[in-house]
mmCIF file as gemmi writes it, N, C-alpha and C atoms, coordinates in Angstrom:
data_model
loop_
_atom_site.group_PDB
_atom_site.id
_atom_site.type_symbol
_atom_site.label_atom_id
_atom_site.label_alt_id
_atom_site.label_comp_id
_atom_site.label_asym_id
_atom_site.label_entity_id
_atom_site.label_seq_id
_atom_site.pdbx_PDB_ins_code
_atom_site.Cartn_x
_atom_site.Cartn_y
_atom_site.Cartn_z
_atom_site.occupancy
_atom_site.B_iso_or_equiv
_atom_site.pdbx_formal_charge
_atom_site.auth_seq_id
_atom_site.auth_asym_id
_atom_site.pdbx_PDB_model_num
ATOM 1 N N . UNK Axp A 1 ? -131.509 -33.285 10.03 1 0 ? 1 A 1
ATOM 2 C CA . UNK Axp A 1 ? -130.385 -32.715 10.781 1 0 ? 1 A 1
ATOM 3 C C . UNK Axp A 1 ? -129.484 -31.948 9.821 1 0 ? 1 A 1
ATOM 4 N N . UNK Axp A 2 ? -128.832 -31.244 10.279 1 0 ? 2 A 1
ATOM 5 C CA . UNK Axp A 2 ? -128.315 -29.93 9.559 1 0 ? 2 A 1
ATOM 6 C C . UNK Axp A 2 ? -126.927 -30.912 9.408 1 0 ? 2 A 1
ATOM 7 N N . UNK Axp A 3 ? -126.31 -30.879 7.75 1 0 ? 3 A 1
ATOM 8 C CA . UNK Axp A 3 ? -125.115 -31.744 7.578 1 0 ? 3 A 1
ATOM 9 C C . UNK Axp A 3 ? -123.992 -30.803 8.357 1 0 ? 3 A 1
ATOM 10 N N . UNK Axp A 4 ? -123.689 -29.808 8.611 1 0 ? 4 A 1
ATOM 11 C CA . UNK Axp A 4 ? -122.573 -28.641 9.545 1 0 ? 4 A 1
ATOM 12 C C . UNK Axp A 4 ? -122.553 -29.385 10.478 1 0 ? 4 A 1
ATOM 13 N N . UNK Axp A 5 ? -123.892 -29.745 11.113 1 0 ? 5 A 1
ATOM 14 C CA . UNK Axp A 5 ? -123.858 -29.706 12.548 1 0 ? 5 A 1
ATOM 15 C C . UNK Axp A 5 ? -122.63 -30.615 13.192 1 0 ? 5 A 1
ATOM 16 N N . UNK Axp A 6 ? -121.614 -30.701 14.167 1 0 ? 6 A 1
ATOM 17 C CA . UNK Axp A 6 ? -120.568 -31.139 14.215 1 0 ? 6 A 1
ATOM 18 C C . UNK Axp A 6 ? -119.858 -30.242 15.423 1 0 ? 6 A 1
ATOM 19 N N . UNK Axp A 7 ? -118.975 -30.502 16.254 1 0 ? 7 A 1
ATOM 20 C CA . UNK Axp A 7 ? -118.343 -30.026 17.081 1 0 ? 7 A 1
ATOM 21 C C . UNK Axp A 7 ? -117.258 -29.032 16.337 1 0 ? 7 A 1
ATOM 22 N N . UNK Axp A 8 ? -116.885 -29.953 15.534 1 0 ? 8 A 1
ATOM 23 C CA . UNK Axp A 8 ? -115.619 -28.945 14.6 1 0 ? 8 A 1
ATOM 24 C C . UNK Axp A 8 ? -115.891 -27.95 13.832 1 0 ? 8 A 1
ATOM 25 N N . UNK Axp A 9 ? -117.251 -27.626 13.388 1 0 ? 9 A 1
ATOM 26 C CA . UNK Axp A 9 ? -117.429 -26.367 12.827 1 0 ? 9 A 1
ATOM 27 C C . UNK Axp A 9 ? -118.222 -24.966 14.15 1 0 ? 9 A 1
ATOM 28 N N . UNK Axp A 10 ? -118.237 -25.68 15.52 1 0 ? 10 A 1
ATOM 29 C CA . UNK Axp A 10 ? -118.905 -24.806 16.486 1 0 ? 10 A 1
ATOM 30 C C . UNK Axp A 10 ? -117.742 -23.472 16.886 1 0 ? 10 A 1
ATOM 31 N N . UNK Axp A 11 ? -118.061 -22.313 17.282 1 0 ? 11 A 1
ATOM 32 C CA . UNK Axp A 11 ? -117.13 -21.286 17.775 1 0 ? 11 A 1
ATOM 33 C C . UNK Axp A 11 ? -116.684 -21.695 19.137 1 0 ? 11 A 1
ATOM 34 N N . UNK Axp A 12 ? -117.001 -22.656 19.848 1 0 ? 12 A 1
ATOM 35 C CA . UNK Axp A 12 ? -116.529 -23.111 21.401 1 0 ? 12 A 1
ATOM 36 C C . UNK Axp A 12 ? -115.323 -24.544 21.023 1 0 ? 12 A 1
ATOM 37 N N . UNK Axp A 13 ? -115.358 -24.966 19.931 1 0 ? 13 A 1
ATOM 38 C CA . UNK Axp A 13 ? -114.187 -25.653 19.491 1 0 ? 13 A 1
ATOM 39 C C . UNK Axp A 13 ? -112.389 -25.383 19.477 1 0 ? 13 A 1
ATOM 40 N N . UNK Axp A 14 ? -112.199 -25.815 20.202 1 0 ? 14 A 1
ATOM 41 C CA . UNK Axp A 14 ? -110.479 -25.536 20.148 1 0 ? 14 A 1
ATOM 42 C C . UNK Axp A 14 ? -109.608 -27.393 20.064 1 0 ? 14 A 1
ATOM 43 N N . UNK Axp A 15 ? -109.023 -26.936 18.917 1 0 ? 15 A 1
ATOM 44 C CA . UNK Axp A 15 ? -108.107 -28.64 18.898 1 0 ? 15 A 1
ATOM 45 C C . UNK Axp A 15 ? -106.481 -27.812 19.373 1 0 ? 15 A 1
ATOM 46 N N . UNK Axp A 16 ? -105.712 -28.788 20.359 1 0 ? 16 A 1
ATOM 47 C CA . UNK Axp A 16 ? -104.123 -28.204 20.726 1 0 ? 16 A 1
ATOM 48 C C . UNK Axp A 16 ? -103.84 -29.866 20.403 1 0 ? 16 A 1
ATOM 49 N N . UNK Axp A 17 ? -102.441 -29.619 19.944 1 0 ? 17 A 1
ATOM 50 C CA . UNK Axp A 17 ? -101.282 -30.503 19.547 1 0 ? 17 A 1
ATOM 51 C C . UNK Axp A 17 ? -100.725 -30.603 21.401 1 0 ? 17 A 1
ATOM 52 N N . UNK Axp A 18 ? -100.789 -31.976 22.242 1 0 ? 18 A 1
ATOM 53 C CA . UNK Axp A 18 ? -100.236 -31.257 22.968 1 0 ? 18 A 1
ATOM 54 C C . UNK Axp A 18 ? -99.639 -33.412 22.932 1 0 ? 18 A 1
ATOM 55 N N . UNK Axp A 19 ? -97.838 -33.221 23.72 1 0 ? 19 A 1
ATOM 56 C CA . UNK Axp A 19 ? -97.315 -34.031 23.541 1 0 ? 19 A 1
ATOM 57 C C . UNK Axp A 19 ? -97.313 -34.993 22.097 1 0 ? 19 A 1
ATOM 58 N N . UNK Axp A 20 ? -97.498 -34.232 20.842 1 0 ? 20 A 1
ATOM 59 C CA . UNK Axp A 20 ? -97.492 -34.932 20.083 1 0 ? 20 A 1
ATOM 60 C C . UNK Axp A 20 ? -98.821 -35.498 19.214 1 0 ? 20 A 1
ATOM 61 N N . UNK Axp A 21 ? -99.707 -35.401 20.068 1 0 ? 21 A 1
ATOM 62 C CA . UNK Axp A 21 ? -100.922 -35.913 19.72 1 0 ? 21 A 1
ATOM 63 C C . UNK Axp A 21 ? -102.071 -34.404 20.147 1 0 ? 21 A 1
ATOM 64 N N . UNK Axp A 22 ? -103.192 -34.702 18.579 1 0 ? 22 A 1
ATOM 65 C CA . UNK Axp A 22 ? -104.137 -34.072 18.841 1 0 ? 22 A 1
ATOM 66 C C . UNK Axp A 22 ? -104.922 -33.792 20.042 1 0 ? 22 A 1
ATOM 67 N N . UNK Axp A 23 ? -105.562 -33.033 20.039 1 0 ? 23 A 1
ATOM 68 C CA . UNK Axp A 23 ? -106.896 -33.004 21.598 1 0 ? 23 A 1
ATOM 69 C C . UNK Axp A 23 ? -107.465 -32.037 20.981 1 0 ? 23 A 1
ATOM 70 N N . UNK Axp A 24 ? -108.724 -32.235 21.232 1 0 ? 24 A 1
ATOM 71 C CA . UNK Axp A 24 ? -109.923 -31.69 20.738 1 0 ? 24 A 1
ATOM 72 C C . UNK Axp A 24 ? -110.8 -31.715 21.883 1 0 ? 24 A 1
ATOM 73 N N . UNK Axp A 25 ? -111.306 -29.886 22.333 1 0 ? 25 A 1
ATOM 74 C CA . UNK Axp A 25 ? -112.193 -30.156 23.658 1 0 ? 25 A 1
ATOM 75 C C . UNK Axp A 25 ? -113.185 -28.753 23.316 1 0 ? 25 A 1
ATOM 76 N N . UNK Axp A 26 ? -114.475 -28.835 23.935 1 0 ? 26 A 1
ATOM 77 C CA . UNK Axp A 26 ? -115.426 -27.919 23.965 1 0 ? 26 A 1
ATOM 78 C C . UNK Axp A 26 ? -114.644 -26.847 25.197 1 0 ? 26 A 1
ATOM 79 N N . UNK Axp A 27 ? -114.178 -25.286 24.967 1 0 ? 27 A 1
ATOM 80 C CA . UNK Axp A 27 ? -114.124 -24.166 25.711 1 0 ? 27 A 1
ATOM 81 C C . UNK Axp A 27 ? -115.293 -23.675 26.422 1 0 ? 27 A 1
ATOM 82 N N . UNK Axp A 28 ? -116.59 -23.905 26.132 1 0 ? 28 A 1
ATOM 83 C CA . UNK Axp A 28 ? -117.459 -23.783 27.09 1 0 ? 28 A 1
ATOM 84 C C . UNK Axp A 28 ? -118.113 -24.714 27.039 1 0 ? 28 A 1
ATOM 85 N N . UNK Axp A 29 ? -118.213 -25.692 27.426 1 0 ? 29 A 1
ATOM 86 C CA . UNK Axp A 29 ? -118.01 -26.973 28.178 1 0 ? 29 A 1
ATOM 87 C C . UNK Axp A 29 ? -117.324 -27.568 29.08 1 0 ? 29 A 1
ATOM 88 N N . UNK Axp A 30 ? -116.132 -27.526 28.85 1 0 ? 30 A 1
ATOM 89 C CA . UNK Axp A 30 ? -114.926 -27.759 29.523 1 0 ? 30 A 1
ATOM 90 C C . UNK Axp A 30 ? -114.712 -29.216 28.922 1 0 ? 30 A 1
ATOM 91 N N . UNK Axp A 31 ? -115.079 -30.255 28.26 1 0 ? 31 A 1
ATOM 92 C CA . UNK Axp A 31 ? -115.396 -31.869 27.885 1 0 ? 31 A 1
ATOM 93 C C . UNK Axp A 31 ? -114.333 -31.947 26.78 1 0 ? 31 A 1
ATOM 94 N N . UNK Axp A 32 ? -113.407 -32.666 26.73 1 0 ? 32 A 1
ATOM 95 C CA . UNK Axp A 32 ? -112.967 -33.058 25.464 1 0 ? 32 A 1
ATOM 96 C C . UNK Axp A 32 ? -114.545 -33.988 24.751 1 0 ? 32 A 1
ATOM 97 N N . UNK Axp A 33 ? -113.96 -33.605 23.173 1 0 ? 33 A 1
ATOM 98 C CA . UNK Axp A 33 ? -114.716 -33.798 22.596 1 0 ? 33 A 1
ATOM 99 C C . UNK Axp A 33 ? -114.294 -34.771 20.532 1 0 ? 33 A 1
ATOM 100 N N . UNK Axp A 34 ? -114.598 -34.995 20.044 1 0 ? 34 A 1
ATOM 101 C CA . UNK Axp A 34 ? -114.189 -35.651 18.818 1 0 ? 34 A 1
ATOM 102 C C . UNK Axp A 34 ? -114.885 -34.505 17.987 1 0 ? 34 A 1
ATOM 103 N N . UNK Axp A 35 ? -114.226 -34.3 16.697 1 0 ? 35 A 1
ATOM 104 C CA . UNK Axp A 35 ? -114.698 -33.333 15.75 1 0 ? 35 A 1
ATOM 105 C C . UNK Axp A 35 ? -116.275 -33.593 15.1 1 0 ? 35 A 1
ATOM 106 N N . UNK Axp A 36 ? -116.538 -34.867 14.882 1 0 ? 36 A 1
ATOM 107 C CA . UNK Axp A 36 ? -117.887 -35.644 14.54 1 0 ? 36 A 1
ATOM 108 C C . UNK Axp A 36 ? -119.005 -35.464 15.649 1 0 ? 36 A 1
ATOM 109 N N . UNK Axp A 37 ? -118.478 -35.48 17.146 1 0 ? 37 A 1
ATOM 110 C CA . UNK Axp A 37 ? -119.532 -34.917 18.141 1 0 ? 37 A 1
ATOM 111 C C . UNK Axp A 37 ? -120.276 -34.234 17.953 1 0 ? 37 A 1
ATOM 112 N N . UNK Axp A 38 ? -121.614 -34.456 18.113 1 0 ? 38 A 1
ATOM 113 C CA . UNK Axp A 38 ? -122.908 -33.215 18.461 1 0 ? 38 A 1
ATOM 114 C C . UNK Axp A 38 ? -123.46 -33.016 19.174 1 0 ? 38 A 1
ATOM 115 N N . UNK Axp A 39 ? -123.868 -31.779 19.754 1 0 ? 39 A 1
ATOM 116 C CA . UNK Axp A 39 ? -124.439 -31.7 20.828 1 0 ? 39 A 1
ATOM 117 C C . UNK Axp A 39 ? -125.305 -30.225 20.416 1 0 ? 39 A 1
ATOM 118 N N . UNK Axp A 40 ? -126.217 -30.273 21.428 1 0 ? 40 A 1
ATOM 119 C CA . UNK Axp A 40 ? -127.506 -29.361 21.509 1 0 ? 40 A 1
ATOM 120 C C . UNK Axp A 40 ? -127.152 -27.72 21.394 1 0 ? 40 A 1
ATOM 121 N N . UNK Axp A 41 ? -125.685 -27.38 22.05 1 0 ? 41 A 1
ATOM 122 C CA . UNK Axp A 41 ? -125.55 -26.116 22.263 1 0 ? 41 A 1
ATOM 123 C C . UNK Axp A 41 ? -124.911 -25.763 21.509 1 0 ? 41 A 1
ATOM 124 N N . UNK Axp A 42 ? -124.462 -26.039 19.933 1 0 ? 42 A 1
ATOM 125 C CA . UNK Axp A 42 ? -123.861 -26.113 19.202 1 0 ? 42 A 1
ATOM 126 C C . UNK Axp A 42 ? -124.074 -24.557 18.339 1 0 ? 42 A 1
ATOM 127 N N . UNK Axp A 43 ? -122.751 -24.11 18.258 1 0 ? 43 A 1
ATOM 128 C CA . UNK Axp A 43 ? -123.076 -22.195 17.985 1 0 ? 43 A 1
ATOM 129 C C . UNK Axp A 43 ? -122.471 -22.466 16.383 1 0 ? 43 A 1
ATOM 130 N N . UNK Axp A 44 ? -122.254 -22.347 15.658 1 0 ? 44 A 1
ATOM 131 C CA . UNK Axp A 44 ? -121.608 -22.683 14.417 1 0 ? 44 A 1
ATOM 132 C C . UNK Axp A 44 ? -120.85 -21.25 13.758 1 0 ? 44 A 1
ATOM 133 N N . UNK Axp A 45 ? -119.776 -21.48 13.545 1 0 ? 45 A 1
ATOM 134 C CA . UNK Axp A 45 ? -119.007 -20.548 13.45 1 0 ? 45 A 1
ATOM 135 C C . UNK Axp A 45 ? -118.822 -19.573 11.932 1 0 ? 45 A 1
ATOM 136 N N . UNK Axp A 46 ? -118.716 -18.632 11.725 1 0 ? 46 A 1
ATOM 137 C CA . UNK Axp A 46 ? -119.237 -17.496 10.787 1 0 ? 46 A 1
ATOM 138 C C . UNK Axp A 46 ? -119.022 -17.837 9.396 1 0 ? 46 A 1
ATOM 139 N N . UNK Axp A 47 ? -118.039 -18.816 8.815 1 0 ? 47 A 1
ATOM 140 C CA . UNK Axp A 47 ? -118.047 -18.964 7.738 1 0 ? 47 A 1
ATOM 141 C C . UNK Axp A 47 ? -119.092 -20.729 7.42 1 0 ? 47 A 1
ATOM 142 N N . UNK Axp A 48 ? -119.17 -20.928 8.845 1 0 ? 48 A 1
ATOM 143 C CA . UNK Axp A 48 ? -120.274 -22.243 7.925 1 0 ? 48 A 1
ATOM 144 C C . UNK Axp A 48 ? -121.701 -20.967 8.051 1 0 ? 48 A 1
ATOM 145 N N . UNK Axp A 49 ? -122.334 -20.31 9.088 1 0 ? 49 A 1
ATOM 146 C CA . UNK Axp A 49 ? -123.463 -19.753 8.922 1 0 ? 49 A 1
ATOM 147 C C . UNK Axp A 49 ? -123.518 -19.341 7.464 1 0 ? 49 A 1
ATOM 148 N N . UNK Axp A 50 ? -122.073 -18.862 6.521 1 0 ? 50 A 1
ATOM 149 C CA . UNK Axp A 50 ? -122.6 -18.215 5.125 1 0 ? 50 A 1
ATOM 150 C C . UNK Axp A 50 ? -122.825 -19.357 4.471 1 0 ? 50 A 1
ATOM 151 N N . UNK Axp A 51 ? -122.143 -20.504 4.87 1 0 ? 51 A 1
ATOM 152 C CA . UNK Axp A 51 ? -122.378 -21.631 3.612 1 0 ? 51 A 1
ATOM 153 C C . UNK Axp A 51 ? -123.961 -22.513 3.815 1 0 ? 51 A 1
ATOM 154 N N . UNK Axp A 52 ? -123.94 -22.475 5.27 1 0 ? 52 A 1
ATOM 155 C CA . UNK Axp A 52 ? -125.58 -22.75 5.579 1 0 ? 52 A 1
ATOM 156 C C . UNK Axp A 52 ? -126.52 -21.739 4.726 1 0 ? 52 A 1
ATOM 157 N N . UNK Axp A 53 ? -126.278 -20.448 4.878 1 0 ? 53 A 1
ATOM 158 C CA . UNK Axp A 53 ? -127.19 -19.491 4.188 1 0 ? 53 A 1
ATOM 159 C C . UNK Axp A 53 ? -126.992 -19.385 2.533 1 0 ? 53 A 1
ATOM 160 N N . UNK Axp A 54 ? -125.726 -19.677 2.261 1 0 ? 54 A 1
ATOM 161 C CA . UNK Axp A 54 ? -125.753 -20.354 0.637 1 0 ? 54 A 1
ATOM 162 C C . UNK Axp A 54 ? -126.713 -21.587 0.263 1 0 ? 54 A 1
ATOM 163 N N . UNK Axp A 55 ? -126.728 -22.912 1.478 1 0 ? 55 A 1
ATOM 164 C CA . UNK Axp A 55 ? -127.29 -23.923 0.755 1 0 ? 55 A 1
ATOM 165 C C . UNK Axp A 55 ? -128.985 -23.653 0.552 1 0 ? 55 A 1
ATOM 166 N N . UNK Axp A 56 ? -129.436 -22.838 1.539 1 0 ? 56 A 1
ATOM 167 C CA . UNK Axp A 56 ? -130.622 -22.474 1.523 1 0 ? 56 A 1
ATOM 168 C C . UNK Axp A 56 ? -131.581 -21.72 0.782 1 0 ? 56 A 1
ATOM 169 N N . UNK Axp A 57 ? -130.226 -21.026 -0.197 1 0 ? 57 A 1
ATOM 170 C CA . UNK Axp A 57 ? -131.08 -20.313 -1.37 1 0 ? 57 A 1
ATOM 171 C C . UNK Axp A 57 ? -130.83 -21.302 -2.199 1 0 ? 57 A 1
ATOM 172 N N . UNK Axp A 58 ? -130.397 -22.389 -2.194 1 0 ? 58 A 1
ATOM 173 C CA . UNK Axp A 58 ? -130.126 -23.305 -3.372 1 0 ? 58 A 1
ATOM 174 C C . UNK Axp A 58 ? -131.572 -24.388 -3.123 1 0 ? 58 A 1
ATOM 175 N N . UNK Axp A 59 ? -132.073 -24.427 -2.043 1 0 ? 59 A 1
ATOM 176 C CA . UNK Axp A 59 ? -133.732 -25.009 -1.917 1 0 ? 59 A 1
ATOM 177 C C . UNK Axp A 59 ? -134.733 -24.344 -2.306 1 0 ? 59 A 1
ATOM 178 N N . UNK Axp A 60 ? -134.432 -22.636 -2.931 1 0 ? 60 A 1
ATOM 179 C CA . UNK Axp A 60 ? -135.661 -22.378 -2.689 1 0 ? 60 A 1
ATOM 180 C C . UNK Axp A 60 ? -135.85 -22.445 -4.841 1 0 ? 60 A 1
């Protein structure tokens, strides 16, 4: 499993401060969600794709 993989590094991730306290929910999903969550439709957002594509020249 890909170590990124995670709700909090996806582009459908939005966390709001609301009354004081965090919330963390999938925008296309509609689901609150925890930053550690994974799930299948998971889009990963432009600066992990470079660090994914950094770790990968570091395998070869």
């Amino acid at each position: 499993m890909n170590r990124y993989h995670c709700c909090a590094t996806c582009v459908h991730f939005v966390a709001e401060r609301k009354d004081g306290k965090m919330s963390y929910y999938c925008k296309r999903l509609g689901y609150e969600t925890k930053t550690h969550y994974q799930f299948n439709c998971w889009t990963p957002k432009d600066n992990v794709r470079k660090l994914m594509k950094k770790d990968e020249g570091k395998d070869a």
